[in-house]
C-alpha positions in Angstrom: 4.7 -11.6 12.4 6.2 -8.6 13.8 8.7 -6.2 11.9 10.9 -6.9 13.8 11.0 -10.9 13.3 10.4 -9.8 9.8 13.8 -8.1 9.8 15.9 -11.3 12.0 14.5 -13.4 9.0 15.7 -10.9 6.3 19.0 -10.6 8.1 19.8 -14.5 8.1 18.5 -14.5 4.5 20.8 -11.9 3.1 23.7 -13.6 5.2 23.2 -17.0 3.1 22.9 -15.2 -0.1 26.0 -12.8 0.8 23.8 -9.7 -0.1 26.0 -7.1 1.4 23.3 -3.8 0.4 20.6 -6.1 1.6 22.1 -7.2 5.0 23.5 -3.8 5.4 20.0 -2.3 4.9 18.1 -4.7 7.0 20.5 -4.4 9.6 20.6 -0.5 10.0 16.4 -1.1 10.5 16.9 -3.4 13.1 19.1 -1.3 14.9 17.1 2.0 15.0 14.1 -0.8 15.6 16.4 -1.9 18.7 16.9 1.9 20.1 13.9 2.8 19.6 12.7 -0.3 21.8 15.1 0.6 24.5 13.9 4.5 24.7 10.4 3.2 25.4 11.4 0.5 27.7 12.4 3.5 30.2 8.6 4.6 30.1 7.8 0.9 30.8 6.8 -0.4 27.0 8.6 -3.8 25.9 7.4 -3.8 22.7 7.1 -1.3 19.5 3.5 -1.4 17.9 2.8 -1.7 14.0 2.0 1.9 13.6 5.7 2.9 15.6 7.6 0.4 13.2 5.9 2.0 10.0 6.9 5.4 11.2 10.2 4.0 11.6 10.2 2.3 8.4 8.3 5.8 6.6 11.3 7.9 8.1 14.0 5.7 7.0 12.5 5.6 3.4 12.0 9.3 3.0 15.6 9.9 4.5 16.7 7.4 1.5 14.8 9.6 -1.1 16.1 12.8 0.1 19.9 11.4 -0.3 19.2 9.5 -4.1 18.1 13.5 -4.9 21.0 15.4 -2.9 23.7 13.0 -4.5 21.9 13.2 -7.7 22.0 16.9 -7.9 25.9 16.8 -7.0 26.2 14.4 -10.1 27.3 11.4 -7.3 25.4 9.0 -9.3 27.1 5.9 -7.6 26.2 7.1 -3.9 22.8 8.1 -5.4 22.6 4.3 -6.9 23.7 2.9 -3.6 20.7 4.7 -1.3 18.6 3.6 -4.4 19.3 -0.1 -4.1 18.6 0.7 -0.1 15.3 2.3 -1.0 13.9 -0.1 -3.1 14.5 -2.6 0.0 12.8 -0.7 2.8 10.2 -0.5 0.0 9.8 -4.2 0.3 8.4 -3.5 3.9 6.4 -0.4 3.8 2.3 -0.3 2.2 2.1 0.2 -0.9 2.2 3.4 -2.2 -0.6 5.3 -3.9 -0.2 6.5 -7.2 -0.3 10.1 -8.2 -3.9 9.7 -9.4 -5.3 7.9 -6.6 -3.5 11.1 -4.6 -5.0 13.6 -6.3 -8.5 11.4 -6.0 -7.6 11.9 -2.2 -7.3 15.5 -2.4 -9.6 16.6 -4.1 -12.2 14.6 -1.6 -10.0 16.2 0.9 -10.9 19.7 -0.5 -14.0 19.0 -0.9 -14.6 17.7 2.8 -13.2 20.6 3.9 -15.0 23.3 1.9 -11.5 24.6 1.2 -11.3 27.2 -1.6 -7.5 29.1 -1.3 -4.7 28.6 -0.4 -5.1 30.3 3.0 -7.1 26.5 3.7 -4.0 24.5 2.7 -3.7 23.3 6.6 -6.4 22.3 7.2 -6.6 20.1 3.9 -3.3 18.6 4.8 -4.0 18.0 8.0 -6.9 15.7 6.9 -4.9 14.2 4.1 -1.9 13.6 6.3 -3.8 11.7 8.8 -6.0 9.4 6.3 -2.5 8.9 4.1 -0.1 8.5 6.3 2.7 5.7 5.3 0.2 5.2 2.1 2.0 8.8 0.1 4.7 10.8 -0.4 4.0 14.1 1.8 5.4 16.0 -0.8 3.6 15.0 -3.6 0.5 15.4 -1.0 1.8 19.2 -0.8 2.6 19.8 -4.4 -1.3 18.5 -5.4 -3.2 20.5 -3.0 -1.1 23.5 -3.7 -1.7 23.0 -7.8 -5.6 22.2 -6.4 -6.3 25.2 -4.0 -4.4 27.8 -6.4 -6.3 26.9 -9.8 
């Protein structure tokens, strides 16, 4: 089953369970889903594939993390708790995430790979880690541990 089916069934589930924050999220996904169809169907594509919808989804998530911190730094903790609850949902659709071990696991393999020894090599370690992670991990937290890595 496509995302995008995915998201209709989501839709008429949060409808019949009056889920405002749910509905609202899974709309706004189908609607970028929808634009983004229509861009491509100028250059002749119909349909998104699984790896355009994950970017989608990927984008929309870190967007939602980057407004839970901004709102929480300017002490709006019920707009931070709202893109929270909106998070948590496009969550629901995305791989599952790594944990910060299994990261660092990555890196250091990464480094390894690599034959990376400053921080001079930090590209070329994130370029490899970008690519094999991609959807699985945070980029920043990527960053952070390579940067801890390459400088000790």
């Amino acid at each position: 089953m496509s995302l995008k089916d995915r998201i209709g069934d989501e839709i008429k589930a949060a409808m019949k369970a009056k889920d405002k924050v749910r509905l609202n999220t899974v709309r706004s996904v189908k609607k970028v889903i929808l634009e983004k169809e229509s861009e491509l169907r100028a250059e002749g594509i119909e349909e998104l594939t699984e790896e355009q919808e994950m970017k989608i989804l990927t984008k929309l998530a870190k967007q939602r993390r980057d407004s839970v911190e901004q709102f929480t730094k300017a002490n709006r903790e019920d707009l931070a708790e709202k893109e929270s609850q909106e998070l948590t949902i496009l969550e629901e659709f995305l791989p599952a995430q790594m944990t910060e071990d299994e990261i660092a696991a990555a890196v250091e393999g990464a480094i390894a790979k690599t034959g990376a020894s400053s921080p001079k090599d930090m590209g070329k370690v994130m370029g490899l880690l970008m690519k094999d992670l991609k959807g699985k991990a945070d980029g920043k937290v990527i960053q952070t541990l390579v940067k801890e890595k390459l400088n000790s």
